[in-house]
C-alpha positions as CSV (number, residue, x, y, z in Angstrom):
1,X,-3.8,19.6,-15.4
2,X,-4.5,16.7,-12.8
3,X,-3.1,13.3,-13.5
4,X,-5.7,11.5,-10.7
5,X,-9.3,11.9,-9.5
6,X,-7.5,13.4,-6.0
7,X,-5.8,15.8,-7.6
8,X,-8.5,17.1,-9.6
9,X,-10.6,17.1,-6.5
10,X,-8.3,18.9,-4.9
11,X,-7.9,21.9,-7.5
12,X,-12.1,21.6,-7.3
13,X,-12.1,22.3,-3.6
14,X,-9.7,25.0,-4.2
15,X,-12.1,26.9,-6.7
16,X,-9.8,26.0,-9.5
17,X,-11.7,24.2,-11.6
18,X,-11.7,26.7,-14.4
19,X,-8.0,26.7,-14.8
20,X,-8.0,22.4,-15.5
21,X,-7.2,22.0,-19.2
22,X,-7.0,18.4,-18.8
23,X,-7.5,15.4,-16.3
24,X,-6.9,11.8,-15.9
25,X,-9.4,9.4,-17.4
26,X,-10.4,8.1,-13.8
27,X,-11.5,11.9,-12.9
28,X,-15.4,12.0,-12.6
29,X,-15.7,14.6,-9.8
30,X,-17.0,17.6,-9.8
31,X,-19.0,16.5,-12.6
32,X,-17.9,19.7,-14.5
33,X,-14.7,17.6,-15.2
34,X,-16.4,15.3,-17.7
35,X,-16.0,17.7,-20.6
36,X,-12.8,18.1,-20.0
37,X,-10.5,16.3,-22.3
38,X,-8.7,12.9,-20.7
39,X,-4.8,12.1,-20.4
40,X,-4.8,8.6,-20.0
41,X,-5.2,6.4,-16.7
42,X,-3.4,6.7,-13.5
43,X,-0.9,4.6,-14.2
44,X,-0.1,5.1,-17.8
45,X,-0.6,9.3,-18.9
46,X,-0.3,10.2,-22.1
47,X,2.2,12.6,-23.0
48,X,1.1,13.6,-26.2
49,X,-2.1,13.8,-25.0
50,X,-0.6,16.2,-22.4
51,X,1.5,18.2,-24.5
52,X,-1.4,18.9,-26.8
53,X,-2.9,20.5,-24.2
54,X,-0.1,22.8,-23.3
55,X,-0.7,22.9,-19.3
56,X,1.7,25.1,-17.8
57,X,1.6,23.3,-14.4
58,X,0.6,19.5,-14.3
59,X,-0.7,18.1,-10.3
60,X,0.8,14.2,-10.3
61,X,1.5,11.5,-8.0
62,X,4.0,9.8,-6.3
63,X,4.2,7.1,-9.3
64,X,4.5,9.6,-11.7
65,X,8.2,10.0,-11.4
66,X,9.2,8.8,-14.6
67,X,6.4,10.6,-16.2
68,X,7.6,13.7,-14.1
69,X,10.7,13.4,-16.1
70,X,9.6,13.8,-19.0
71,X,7.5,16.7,-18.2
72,X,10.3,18.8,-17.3
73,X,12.1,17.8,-20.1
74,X,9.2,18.8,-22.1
75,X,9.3,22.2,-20.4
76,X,6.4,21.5,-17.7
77,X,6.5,22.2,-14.8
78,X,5.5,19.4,-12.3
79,X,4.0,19.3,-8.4
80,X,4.1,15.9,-7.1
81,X,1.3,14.7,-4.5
82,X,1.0,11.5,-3.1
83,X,-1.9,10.2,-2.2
84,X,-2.2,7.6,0.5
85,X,-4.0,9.0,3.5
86,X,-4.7,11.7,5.3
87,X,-1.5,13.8,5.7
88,X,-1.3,13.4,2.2
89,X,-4.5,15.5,1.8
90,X,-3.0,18.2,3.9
91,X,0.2,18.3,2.1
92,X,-2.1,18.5,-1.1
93,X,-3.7,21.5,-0.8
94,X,-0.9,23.0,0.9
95,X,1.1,22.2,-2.3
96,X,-1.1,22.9,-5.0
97,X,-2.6,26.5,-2.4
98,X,0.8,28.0,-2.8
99,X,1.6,26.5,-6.8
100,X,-1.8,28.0,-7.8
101,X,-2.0,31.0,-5.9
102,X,-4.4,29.8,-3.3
103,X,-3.3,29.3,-0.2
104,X,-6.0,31.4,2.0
105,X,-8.7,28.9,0.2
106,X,-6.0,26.1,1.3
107,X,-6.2,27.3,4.3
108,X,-10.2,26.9,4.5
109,X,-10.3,23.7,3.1
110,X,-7.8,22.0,6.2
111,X,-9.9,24.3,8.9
112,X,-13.2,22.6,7.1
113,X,-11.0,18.8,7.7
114,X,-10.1,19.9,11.1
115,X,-13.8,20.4,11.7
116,X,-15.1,17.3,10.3
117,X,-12.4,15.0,11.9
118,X,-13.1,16.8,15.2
119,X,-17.1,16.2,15.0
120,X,-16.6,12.9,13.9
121,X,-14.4,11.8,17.0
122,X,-16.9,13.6,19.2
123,X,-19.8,11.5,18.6
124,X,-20.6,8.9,21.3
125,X,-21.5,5.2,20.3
126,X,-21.6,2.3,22.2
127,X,-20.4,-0.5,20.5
128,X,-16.8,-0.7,18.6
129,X,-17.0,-2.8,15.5
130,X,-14.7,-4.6,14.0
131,X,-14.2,-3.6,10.3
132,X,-13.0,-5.5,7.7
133,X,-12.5,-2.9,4.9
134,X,-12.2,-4.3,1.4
135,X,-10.3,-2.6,-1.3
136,X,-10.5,-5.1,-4.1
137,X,-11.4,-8.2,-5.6
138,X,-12.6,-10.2,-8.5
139,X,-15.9,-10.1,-10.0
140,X,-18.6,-12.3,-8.6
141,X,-15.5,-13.7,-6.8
142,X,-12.9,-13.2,-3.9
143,X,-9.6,-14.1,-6.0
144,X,-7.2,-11.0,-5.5
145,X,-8.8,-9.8,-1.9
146,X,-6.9,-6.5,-1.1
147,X,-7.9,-5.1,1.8
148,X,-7.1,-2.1,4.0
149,X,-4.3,-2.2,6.1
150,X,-2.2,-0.4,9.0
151,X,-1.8,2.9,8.0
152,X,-4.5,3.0,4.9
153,X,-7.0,5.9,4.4
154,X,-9.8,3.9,5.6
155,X,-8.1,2.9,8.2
156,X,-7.5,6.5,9.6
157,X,-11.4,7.0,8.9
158,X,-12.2,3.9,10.9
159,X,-10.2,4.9,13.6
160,X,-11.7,8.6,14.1
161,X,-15.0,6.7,13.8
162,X,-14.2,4.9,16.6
163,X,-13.9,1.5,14.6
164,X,-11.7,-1.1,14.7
165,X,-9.8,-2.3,11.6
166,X,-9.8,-6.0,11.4
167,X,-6.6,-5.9,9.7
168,X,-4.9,-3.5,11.9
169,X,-2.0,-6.2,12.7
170,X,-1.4,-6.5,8.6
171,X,2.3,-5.4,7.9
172,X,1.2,-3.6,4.6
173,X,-1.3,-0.6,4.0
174,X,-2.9,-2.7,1.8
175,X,-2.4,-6.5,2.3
176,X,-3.8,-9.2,0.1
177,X,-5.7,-12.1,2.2
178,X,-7.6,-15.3,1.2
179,X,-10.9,-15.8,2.5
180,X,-9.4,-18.4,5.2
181,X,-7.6,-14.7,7.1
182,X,-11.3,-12.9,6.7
183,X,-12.5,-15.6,8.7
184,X,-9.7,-15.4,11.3
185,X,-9.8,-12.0,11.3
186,X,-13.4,-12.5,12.9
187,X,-14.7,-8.8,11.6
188,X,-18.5,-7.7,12.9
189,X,-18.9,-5.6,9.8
190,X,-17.6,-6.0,5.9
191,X,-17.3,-2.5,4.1
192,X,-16.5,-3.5,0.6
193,X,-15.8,-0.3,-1.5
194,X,-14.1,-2.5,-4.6
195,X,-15.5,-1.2,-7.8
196,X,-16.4,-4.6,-8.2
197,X,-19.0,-4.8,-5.7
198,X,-22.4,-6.5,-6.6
199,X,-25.2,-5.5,-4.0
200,X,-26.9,-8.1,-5.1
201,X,-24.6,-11.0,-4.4
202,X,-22.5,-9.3,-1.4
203,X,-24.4,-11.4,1.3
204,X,-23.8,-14.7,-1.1
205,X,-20.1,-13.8,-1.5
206,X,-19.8,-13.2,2.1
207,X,-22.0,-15.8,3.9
208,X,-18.9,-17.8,5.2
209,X,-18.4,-14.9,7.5
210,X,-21.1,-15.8,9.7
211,X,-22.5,-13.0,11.8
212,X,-21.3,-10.3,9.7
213,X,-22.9,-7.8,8.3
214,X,-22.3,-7.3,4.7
215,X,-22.6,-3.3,3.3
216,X,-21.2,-2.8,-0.1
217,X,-20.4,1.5,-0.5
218,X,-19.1,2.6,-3.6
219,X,-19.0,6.3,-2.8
220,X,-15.3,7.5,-4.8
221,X,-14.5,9.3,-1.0
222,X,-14.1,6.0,0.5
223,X,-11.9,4.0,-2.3
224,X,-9.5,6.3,-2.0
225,X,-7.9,9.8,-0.4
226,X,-10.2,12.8,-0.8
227,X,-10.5,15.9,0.2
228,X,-14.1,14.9,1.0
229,X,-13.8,13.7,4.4
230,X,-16.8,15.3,5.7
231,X,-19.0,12.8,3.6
232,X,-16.1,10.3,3.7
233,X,-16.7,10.0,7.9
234,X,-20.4,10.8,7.4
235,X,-20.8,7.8,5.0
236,X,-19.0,5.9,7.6
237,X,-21.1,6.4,11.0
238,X,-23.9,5.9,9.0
239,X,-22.6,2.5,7.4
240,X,-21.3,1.5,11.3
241,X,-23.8,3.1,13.5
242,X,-26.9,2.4,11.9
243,X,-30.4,4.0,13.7
């Protein structure tokens, strides 16, 4: 059972999909998750919902502690994964490789990152944008601006694309800003990945950055860790690098 979208992406990239009784209600990928039955969000499982299910082994995150808890007090077992950037992913399918018996696919899946991140950082450009990333924010509105920070997961694909993160000087992975500290942080380009992104109004929303150029992506691989980095830094060079 997977307790986030990473997770159960992770157990998919592992060829474990078959084993999942259960996943978060956030989990959409593979789509063959869909019928599966849900658990409650990220940051509220269910535990009856859980224990109906009877999963001998349940994949869960770092703020699942508590939870965690009461799994094992339940009698289930419990692998914790956090999921904040890219070591994370390693440590992932190292973690659930060797829980679930698959560590030579484990082993493919971090060759297949090592490959990706190495292509990626081979390609040439010449310019280096400056990237404001943005994580979250209100509908139609830029009240609770979260952004990605020092440290962040798109910040470590920004870098390997040869980008500059606009926030890079932040002192959180994911800071929240007003509008006045977008302007001052003088970005080329806006990436906004918040699920609350409007194509439509984006280059309203955003005119006061003048000279920016606005892109709203709401591919799942760039809101949050993944162990699709291939598209992740593909989806990337083409949002930075356009032809």
């Amino acid at each position: 059972m997977s307790l986030t979208p990473s997770a159960t992406e992770i157990i998919a990239a592992l060829g474990a999909t078959d084993q999942l009784v259960g996943v978060d209600d956030y989990s959409t990928y593979p789509a063959s998750v869909a019928k599966l039955p849900k658990v409650g969000t990220f940051l509220q499982p269910n535990l009856e919902a859980v224990m109906t299910l009877r999963p001998t082994l349940v994949i869960a995150d770092d703020v699942h502690a508590a939870f965690e808890s009461r799994l094992s007090d339940a009698g289930i077992a419990a692998v914790e994964c956090p999921m904040h950037d890219l070591k994370d992913v390693r440590e992932s399918f190292a973690k659930v490789g060797k829980a679930i018996g698959r560590d030579a696919q484990a082993r493919d899946q971090l060759a297949s990152i090592d490959r990706a991140i190495s292509a990626a950082r081979a390609r040439h450009h010449d310019v280096r944008p400056r990237v404001l990333a943005v994580i979250d924010h209100e509908p139609d509105g830029l009240r609770g601006l979260v952004v990605a920070g020092p440290g962040s997961w798109l910040d470590e694909l920004l870098a390997i694309e040869g980008a500059d993160n606009a926030m890079a000087g932040a002192g959180t992975r994911y800071p929240q800003i007003s509008s006045d500290e977008a302007t001052r942080a003088q970005p080329t380009i806006v990436v906004d990945v918040a699920f609350s992104a409007d194509p439509a109004t984006a280059p309203q929303l955003w005119g006061f950055l003048a000279g920016a150029r606005i892109v709203v992506a709401k591919e799942p691989f760039l809101q949050a860790p993944s162990p699709r980095v291939a598209q992740a830094l593909a989806k990337l060079d083409e949002i930075l690098y356009p032809q």
